[in-house]
C-alpha positions, 0 to 999 in steps of 0.5 A: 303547524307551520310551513317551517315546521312540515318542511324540516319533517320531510325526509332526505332526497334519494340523491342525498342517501346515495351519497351518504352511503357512497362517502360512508362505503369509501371511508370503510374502503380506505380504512380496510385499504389502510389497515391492510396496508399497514400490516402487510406493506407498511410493516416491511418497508422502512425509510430514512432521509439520514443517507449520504453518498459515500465513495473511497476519496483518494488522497494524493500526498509527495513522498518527496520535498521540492518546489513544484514546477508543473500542475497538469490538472484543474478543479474538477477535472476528470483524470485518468490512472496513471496521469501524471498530476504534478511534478517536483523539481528533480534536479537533487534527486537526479543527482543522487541516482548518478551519485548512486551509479558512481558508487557502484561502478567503484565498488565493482572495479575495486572488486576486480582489483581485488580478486586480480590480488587475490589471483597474484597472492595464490601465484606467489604460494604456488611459486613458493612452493616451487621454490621449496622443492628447489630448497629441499633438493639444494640441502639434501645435496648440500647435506650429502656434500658435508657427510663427504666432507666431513669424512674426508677432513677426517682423514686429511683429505679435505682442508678446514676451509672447504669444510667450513664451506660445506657446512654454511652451504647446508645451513644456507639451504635450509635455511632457504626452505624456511624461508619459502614455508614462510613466504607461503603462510604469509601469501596464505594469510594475504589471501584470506585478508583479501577475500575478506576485503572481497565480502566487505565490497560485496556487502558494500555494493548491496548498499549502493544498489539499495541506496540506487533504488532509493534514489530511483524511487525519490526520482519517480516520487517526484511525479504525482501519478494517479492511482485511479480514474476519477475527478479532482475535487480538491487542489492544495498545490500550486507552481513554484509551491514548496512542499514538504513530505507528506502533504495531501496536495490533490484529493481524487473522487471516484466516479464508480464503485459509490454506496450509500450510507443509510444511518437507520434506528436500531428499531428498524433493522429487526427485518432487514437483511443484506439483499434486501431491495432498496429504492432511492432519490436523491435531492441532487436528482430529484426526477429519477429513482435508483434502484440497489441493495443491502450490502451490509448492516454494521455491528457497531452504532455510529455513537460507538463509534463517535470521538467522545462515545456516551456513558450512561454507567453515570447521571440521569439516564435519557434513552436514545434511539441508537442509529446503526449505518447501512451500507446500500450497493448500487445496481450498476445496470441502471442509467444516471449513475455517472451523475451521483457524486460523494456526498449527495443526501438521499432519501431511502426506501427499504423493503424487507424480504425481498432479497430475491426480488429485482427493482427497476429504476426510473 
Protein backbone atom coordinates (compact mmCIF):
# COMPACT_ATOMS: atom_id res chain seq x y z
CA UNK A 1 0.00 0.00 0.00
CA UNK A 2 1.15 3.08 -0.48
CA UNK A 3 2.04 6.43 1.14
CA UNK A 4 -0.88 7.98 -1.07
CA UNK A 5 -3.23 5.59 -0.37
CA UNK A 6 -2.61 5.49 3.90
CA UNK A 7 -2.83 9.18 3.84
CA UNK A 8 -6.22 9.97 2.16
CA UNK A 9 -7.54 6.94 4.69
CA UNK A 10 -6.59 9.37 7.69
CA UNK A 11 -9.41 10.66 9.38
CA UNK A 12 -10.46 14.72 9.49
CA UNK A 13 -8.55 16.74 12.14
CA UNK A 14 -10.21 17.91 15.21
CA UNK A 15 -10.37 21.64 13.99
CA UNK A 16 -11.83 20.72 10.62
CA UNK A 17 -15.03 18.83 12.49
CA UNK A 18 -15.61 22.04 14.77
CA UNK A 19 -15.93 24.06 11.77
CA UNK A 20 -18.20 21.60 10.13
CA UNK A 21 -20.15 21.41 12.70
CA UNK A 22 -20.10 25.26 13.35
CA UNK A 23 -20.99 26.18 9.44
CA UNK A 24 -23.74 23.28 9.68
CA UNK A 25 -25.24 24.93 13.15
CA UNK A 26 -25.36 28.29 11.41
CA UNK A 27 -27.06 27.23 8.59
CA UNK A 28 -29.70 25.61 10.77
CA UNK A 29 -29.74 28.79 12.76
CA UNK A 30 -30.52 31.13 9.79
CA UNK A 31 -32.71 28.88 8.06
CA UNK A 32 -34.69 28.65 11.75
CA UNK A 33 -34.23 32.79 11.95
CA UNK A 34 -35.45 33.13 8.39
CA UNK A 35 -38.42 30.73 8.76
CA UNK A 36 -39.33 32.79 11.84
CA UNK A 37 -38.96 35.85 10.14
CA UNK A 38 -40.91 35.25 7.25
CA UNK A 39 -43.81 34.08 9.36
CA UNK A 40 -43.98 36.30 12.09
CA UNK A 41 -42.32 39.50 10.60
CA UNK A 42 -42.25 39.32 6.92
CA UNK A 43 -45.72 38.42 6.51
CA UNK A 44 -47.20 41.93 8.20
CA UNK A 45 -44.93 44.20 6.66
CA UNK A 46 -45.12 45.40 3.09
CA UNK A 47 -43.16 47.81 1.00
CA UNK A 48 -43.28 49.66 -2.10
CA UNK A 49 -40.71 52.03 -3.99
CA UNK A 50 -44.33 53.42 -6.15
CA UNK A 51 -44.75 56.40 -3.81
CA UNK A 52 -44.46 60.04 -4.29
CA UNK A 53 -44.95 63.06 -2.12
CA UNK A 54 -48.21 64.59 -2.70
CA UNK A 55 -49.34 68.11 -1.57
CA UNK A 56 -52.64 70.32 -2.57
CA UNK A 57 -50.85 72.87 -5.44
CA UNK A 58 -52.42 76.24 -5.45
CA UNK A 59 -52.96 77.46 -8.57
CA UNK A 60 -53.30 81.41 -8.64
CA UNK A 61 -55.35 82.52 -11.81
CA UNK A 62 -56.78 86.74 -12.72
CA UNK A 63 -60.36 86.95 -12.34
CA UNK A 64 -59.79 90.15 -14.15
CA UNK A 65 -57.85 91.05 -17.89
CA UNK A 66 -55.03 94.01 -18.17
CA UNK A 67 -51.60 94.44 -18.74
CA UNK A 68 -49.38 93.57 -15.76
CA UNK A 69 -47.43 96.24 -14.19
CA UNK A 70 -45.90 94.79 -11.08
CA UNK A 71 -44.21 90.96 -10.42
CA UNK A 72 -43.40 90.81 -6.44
CA UNK A 73 -42.44 87.40 -6.47
CA UNK A 74 -39.42 85.08 -7.94
CA UNK A 75 -39.03 81.32 -8.98
CA UNK A 76 -38.84 79.44 -5.98
CA UNK A 77 -39.67 82.01 -3.68
CA UNK A 78 -41.21 81.48 -0.28
CA UNK A 79 -44.65 83.58 0.20
CA UNK A 80 -46.54 84.49 2.82
CA UNK A 81 -50.57 84.45 2.82
CA UNK A 82 -51.98 87.32 2.08
CA UNK A 83 -48.59 88.89 -0.24
CA UNK A 84 -49.55 90.49 -2.92
CA UNK A 85 -48.24 88.62 -6.04
CA UNK A 86 -48.89 90.48 -9.00
CA UNK A 87 -50.81 93.65 -9.97
CA UNK A 88 -52.89 94.61 -13.02
CA UNK A 89 -53.15 97.78 -14.46
CA UNK A 90 -56.26 99.47 -12.41
CA UNK A 91 -56.95 102.50 -14.26
CA UNK A 92 -60.31 100.83 -16.11
CA UNK A 93 -61.40 99.22 -13.15
CA UNK A 94 -61.03 102.39 -11.11
CA UNK A 95 -63.07 104.17 -13.07
CA UNK A 96 -65.81 102.06 -12.93
CA UNK A 97 -65.82 101.96 -8.97
CA UNK A 98 -66.35 105.97 -9.39
CA UNK A 99 -68.72 105.32 -12.20
CA UNK A 100 -70.52 103.09 -9.81
CA UNK A 101 -70.59 106.07 -6.91
CA UNK A 102 -72.01 108.73 -9.43
CA UNK A 103 -74.82 106.50 -10.41
CA UNK A 104 -75.45 106.32 -6.79
CA UNK A 105 -75.28 109.36 -5.62
CA UNK A 106 -77.79 110.27 -8.52
CA UNK A 107 -80.31 107.90 -7.66
CA UNK A 108 -80.25 109.01 -3.88
CA UNK A 109 -81.01 112.77 -5.05
CA UNK A 110 -83.55 111.65 -7.54
CA UNK A 111 -85.13 109.97 -4.42
CA UNK A 112 -85.00 113.13 -2.49
CA UNK A 113 -86.66 114.78 -5.16
CA UNK A 114 -89.11 112.47 -5.34
CA UNK A 115 -90.37 112.02 -1.92
CA UNK A 116 -90.06 116.08 -1.82
CA UNK A 117 -93.04 115.75 -5.01
CA UNK A 118 -94.79 113.42 -3.17
CA UNK A 119 -94.87 115.87 0.18
CA UNK A 120 -95.97 118.73 -2.42
CA UNK A 121 -98.83 116.35 -4.06
CA UNK A 122 -100.30 115.20 -0.36
CA UNK A 123 -100.24 119.27 0.53
CA UNK A 124 -102.24 119.98 -2.53
CA UNK A 125 -105.10 117.24 -1.57
CA UNK A 126 -104.95 118.63 1.78
CA UNK A 127 -105.36 122.23 0.16
CA UNK A 128 -108.18 121.04 -1.83
CA UNK A 129 -110.11 119.61 0.42
CA UNK A 130 -109.92 122.80 2.26
CA UNK A 131 -110.85 124.44 -0.55
CA UNK A 132 -113.87 122.02 -0.71
CA UNK A 133 -115.34 123.14 2.70
CA UNK A 134 -115.12 126.83 1.41
CA UNK A 135 -117.23 125.39 -1.99
CA UNK A 136 -119.51 123.34 -0.01
CA UNK A 137 -120.34 126.24 2.37
CA UNK A 138 -120.41 129.00 -0.62
CA UNK A 139 -123.29 126.75 -2.35
CA UNK A 140 -125.24 126.05 0.68
CA UNK A 141 -125.44 129.76 0.93
CA UNK A 142 -125.77 130.31 -2.63
CA UNK A 143 -128.66 127.79 -2.54
CA UNK A 144 -130.09 129.52 0.52
CA UNK A 145 -129.84 132.77 -1.33
CA UNK A 146 -131.77 131.46 -4.79
CA UNK A 147 -134.75 129.96 -2.46
CA UNK A 148 -135.08 133.65 -1.50
CA UNK A 149 -134.78 134.58 -4.41
CA UNK A 150 -136.92 132.56 -5.83
CA UNK A 151 -139.60 133.71 -3.71
CA UNK A 152 -139.51 136.99 -3.84
CA UNK A 153 -139.63 136.85 -7.83
CA UNK A 154 -142.55 135.35 -7.17
CA UNK A 155 -144.09 137.90 -5.69
CA UNK A 156 -142.70 140.83 -7.32
CA UNK A 157 -140.40 141.60 -4.99
CA UNK A 158 -137.06 140.57 -6.85
CA UNK A 159 -136.43 141.49 -10.65
CA UNK A 160 -135.67 138.90 -13.41
CA UNK A 161 -132.00 140.01 -13.61
CA UNK A 162 -131.05 139.26 -9.67
CA UNK A 163 -132.78 136.34 -9.95
CA UNK A 164 -130.88 135.12 -12.89
CA UNK A 165 -127.73 135.93 -10.85
CA UNK A 166 -128.59 133.75 -8.12
CA UNK A 167 -128.91 131.17 -9.94
CA UNK A 168 -125.27 131.21 -11.77
CA UNK A 169 -124.01 131.79 -8.49
CA UNK A 170 -125.67 128.44 -7.08
CA UNK A 171 -124.18 126.92 -10.30
CA UNK A 172 -121.18 128.37 -9.92
CA UNK A 173 -120.63 126.94 -6.40
CA UNK A 174 -121.14 123.90 -7.11
CA UNK A 175 -119.47 123.67 -9.69
CA UNK A 176 -116.36 124.75 -7.83
CA UNK A 177 -116.93 121.79 -5.39
CA UNK A 178 -116.58 119.56 -8.50
CA UNK A 179 -113.80 120.71 -9.50
CA UNK A 180 -111.87 120.75 -5.88
CA UNK A 181 -113.04 116.70 -5.83
CA UNK A 182 -111.34 116.63 -8.99
CA UNK A 183 -108.42 118.39 -8.18
CA UNK A 184 -108.03 115.67 -5.03
CA UNK A 185 -108.18 112.35 -7.29
CA UNK A 186 -105.74 113.68 -9.70
CA UNK A 187 -103.40 114.89 -6.74
CA UNK A 188 -104.21 111.31 -5.39
CA UNK A 189 -103.50 109.70 -8.36
CA UNK A 190 -100.04 111.78 -8.80
CA UNK A 191 -98.97 110.51 -5.73
CA UNK A 192 -99.57 106.85 -6.34
CA UNK A 193 -97.37 107.63 -9.84
CA UNK A 194 -94.79 108.86 -7.83
CA UNK A 195 -94.18 106.56 -5.33
CA UNK A 196 -94.21 104.15 -7.88
CA UNK A 197 -91.12 106.27 -9.42
CA UNK A 198 -90.15 105.89 -5.68
CA UNK A 199 -89.83 101.94 -5.63
CA UNK A 200 -88.44 102.18 -9.24
CA UNK A 201 -85.48 104.25 -7.78
CA UNK A 202 -84.95 101.88 -5.13
CA UNK A 203 -84.71 98.86 -6.94
CA UNK A 204 -82.59 100.96 -9.20
CA UNK A 205 -80.08 101.99 -6.39
CA UNK A 206 -80.04 98.04 -5.48
CA UNK A 207 -78.38 97.71 -8.79
CA UNK A 208 -76.02 100.48 -8.68
CA UNK A 209 -74.81 98.98 -5.09
CA UNK A 210 -74.46 95.79 -6.65
CA UNK A 211 -72.83 96.98 -9.65
CA UNK A 212 -70.57 99.36 -6.74
CA UNK A 213 -69.70 95.96 -5.43
CA UNK A 214 -68.69 94.46 -8.63
CA UNK A 215 -66.38 97.15 -9.56
CA UNK A 216 -65.03 97.09 -6.13
CA UNK A 217 -64.23 93.41 -6.56
CA UNK A 218 -62.58 93.80 -10.17
CA UNK A 219 -60.85 96.70 -8.33
CA UNK A 220 -59.28 94.33 -5.59
CA UNK A 221 -59.11 91.40 -8.35
CA UNK A 222 -56.50 93.03 -10.05
CA UNK A 223 -54.08 92.37 -7.12
CA UNK A 224 -52.82 88.71 -6.93
CA UNK A 225 -53.03 88.17 -3.16
CA UNK A 226 -51.71 84.53 -1.79
CA UNK A 227 -54.26 82.46 -0.47
CA UNK A 228 -51.62 80.62 1.53
CA UNK A 229 -47.99 80.25 2.90
CA UNK A 230 -45.96 78.27 0.61
CA UNK A 231 -43.34 78.58 -2.28
CA UNK A 232 -43.71 79.66 -6.12
CA UNK A 233 -42.71 76.81 -8.08
CA UNK A 234 -43.96 77.90 -11.28
CA UNK A 235 -44.30 81.69 -12.68
CA UNK A 236 -46.07 82.15 -16.15
CA UNK A 237 -46.34 85.90 -15.81
CA UNK A 238 -44.12 88.64 -16.61
CA UNK A 239 -44.28 92.75 -16.70
CA UNK A 240 -46.07 94.48 -19.44
CA UNK A 241 -47.85 90.81 -20.17
CA UNK A 242 -51.38 91.06 -21.04
CA UNK A 243 -53.38 88.50 -19.55
CA UNK A 244 -56.88 87.21 -19.97
CA UNK A 245 -59.48 85.93 -17.48
CA UNK A 246 -58.65 82.93 -16.05
CA UNK A 247 -55.11 82.17 -16.73
CA UNK A 248 -53.25 80.12 -14.11
CA UNK A 249 -50.21 82.82 -13.63
CA UNK A 250 -48.27 81.38 -10.54
CA UNK A 251 -48.75 78.12 -8.93
CA UNK A 252 -47.98 77.97 -5.16
CA UNK A 253 -46.49 74.59 -3.02
CA UNK A 254 -47.15 74.17 0.16
CA UNK A 255 -44.56 73.78 2.48
CA UNK A 256 -47.00 71.84 5.42
CA UNK A 257 -49.74 69.35 5.45
CA UNK A 258 -47.82 66.99 2.59
CA UNK A 259 -48.72 63.00 2.45
CA UNK A 260 -47.49 60.30 0.39
CA UNK A 261 -49.05 58.34 -1.97
CA UNK A 262 -47.99 54.95 -1.75
CA UNK A 263 -49.66 53.10 -5.03
CA UNK A 264 -49.86 49.03 -3.30
CA UNK A 265 -51.01 45.64 -5.31
CA UNK A 266 -54.57 44.77 -4.02
CA UNK A 267 -52.50 41.85 -2.76
CA UNK A 268 -50.98 43.85 -0.22
CA UNK A 269 -53.91 45.67 1.48
CA UNK A 270 -55.44 42.36 2.97
CA UNK A 271 -53.58 43.39 6.51
CA UNK A 272 -53.37 46.80 6.53
CA UNK A 273 -55.52 49.49 8.17
CA UNK A 274 -55.51 53.18 8.34
CA UNK A 275 -53.32 53.65 11.73
CA UNK A 276 -51.18 51.43 10.78
CA UNK A 277 -47.21 52.65 11.43
CA UNK A 278 -45.17 53.61 8.23
CA UNK A 279 -41.46 54.23 7.64
CA UNK A 280 -39.99 55.73 5.07
CA UNK A 281 -37.02 57.38 2.86
CA UNK A 282 -37.05 59.28 0.58
CA UNK A 283 -34.32 59.28 -2.60
CA UNK A 284 -33.98 63.26 -2.20
CA UNK A 285 -32.85 62.54 1.51
CA UNK A 286 -31.30 59.32 1.52
CA UNK A 287 -29.71 59.49 5.10
CA UNK A 288 -32.57 60.32 7.26
CA UNK A 289 -35.99 57.86 7.83
CA UNK A 290 -39.34 59.31 8.45
CA UNK A 291 -41.65 58.27 10.53
CA UNK A 292 -46.07 58.29 9.56
CA UNK A 293 -49.25 56.73 9.22
CA UNK A 294 -51.95 55.02 7.14
CA UNK A 295 -54.25 58.02 6.64
CA UNK A 296 -56.56 56.01 4.21
CA UNK A 297 -56.76 53.26 1.79
CA UNK A 298 -58.89 54.01 -1.58
CA UNK A 299 -61.73 52.33 -2.59
CA UNK A 300 -61.32 52.71 -5.94
CA UNK A 301 -57.88 51.08 -8.12
CA UNK A 302 -55.70 53.98 -9.90
CA UNK A 303 -57.16 51.95 -13.40
CA UNK A 304 -60.69 53.09 -12.48
CA UNK A 305 -59.69 55.91 -12.20
CA UNK A 306 -57.33 56.33 -15.54
CA UNK A 307 -58.64 58.71 -18.70
CA UNK A 308 -59.20 55.39 -20.83
CA UNK A 309 -60.12 52.54 -17.71
CA UNK A 310 -59.46 48.63 -19.12
CA UNK A 311 -62.37 46.49 -20.36
CA UNK A 312 -61.80 43.20 -19.99
CA UNK A 313 -65.95 42.13 -21.00
CA UNK A 314 -63.85 42.04 -24.54
CA UNK A 315 -60.56 39.96 -26.16
CA UNK A 316 -58.36 37.76 -24.47
CA UNK A 317 -58.32 38.31 -21.03
CA UNK A 318 -54.52 38.76 -19.13
CA UNK A 319 -54.89 39.16 -15.36
CA UNK A 320 -53.40 42.45 -13.75
CA UNK A 321 -52.42 42.82 -10.47
CA UNK A 322 -54.53 46.01 -9.83
CA UNK A 323 -52.77 48.89 -7.62
CA UNK A 324 -55.15 50.84 -4.87
CA UNK A 325 -53.28 54.58 -3.59
CA UNK A 326 -52.52 54.66 0.18
CA UNK A 327 -52.39 57.82 1.29
CA UNK A 328 -49.68 57.99 4.33
CA UNK A 329 -49.79 61.28 6.88
CA UNK A 330 -46.72 62.46 8.54
CA UNK A 331 -46.12 62.75 12.08
CA UNK A 332 -45.31 66.34 12.31
CA UNK A 333 -42.93 65.94 15.67
CA UNK A 334 -40.14 64.68 13.86
CA UNK A 335 -37.12 66.94 12.02
CA UNK A 336 -36.40 67.06 8.16
CA UNK A 337 -39.76 68.00 7.13
CA UNK A 338 -39.23 71.49 6.01
CA UNK A 339 -37.00 69.42 3.26
CA UNK A 340 -39.92 67.15 1.67
CA UNK A 341 -41.42 68.82 -1.30
CA UNK A 342 -44.06 67.64 -3.81
CA UNK A 343 -43.07 65.13 -5.72
CA UNK A 344 -40.30 63.43 -4.24
CA UNK A 345 -40.29 59.26 -4.53
CA UNK A 346 -40.08 57.46 -1.45
CA UNK A 347 -39.40 54.11 -0.83
CA UNK A 348 -42.15 52.73 1.64
CA UNK A 349 -42.38 50.53 4.75
CA UNK A 350 -45.72 49.31 6.05
CA UNK A 351 -46.47 47.28 9.07
CA UNK A 352 -49.75 45.88 9.74
CA UNK A 353 -51.37 45.94 13.28
CA UNK A 354 -49.32 48.23 14.54
CA UNK A 355 -51.94 51.05 14.95
CA UNK A 356 -51.28 51.29 18.48
CA UNK A 357 -47.61 51.64 18.11
CA UNK A 358 -45.29 54.67 18.03
CA UNK A 359 -42.16 54.89 15.17
CA UNK A 360 -39.27 56.94 15.70
CA UNK A 361 -37.45 58.67 12.84
CA UNK A 362 -34.01 58.80 12.28
Amino acid sequence: MTTETIQSKRPFRPWVRVVIALVVMFALFAAVYFLYFYWSVSKNSQSSDNAYVKGDLTYISNKVSGYVTKVNVADNQHIQAGQVLAEIDATDYQSAVDQAQAKILEIEASQHEMQEKIKLAQDQVAISRAEIAVSKAAQVRAENHLQRTQQLAAIGGMSKSEYDRAVEDTVSQATGVNVSNIKIKEAQQNIEVLKAQNESLKASLVAAKANLTQAQHNLAATRLIAPREGTVVSRKVREGEFVSVGKNLIVVAPISQLWIEANLKETQLSKLTAGDLVEFRLDAIPHRRFCGKIDSISRSSGAELALLPPDNATGNFTKIVRRFPVKISFDPKQQGLEKIAVGMSAIVNLEANTANQTCQSS
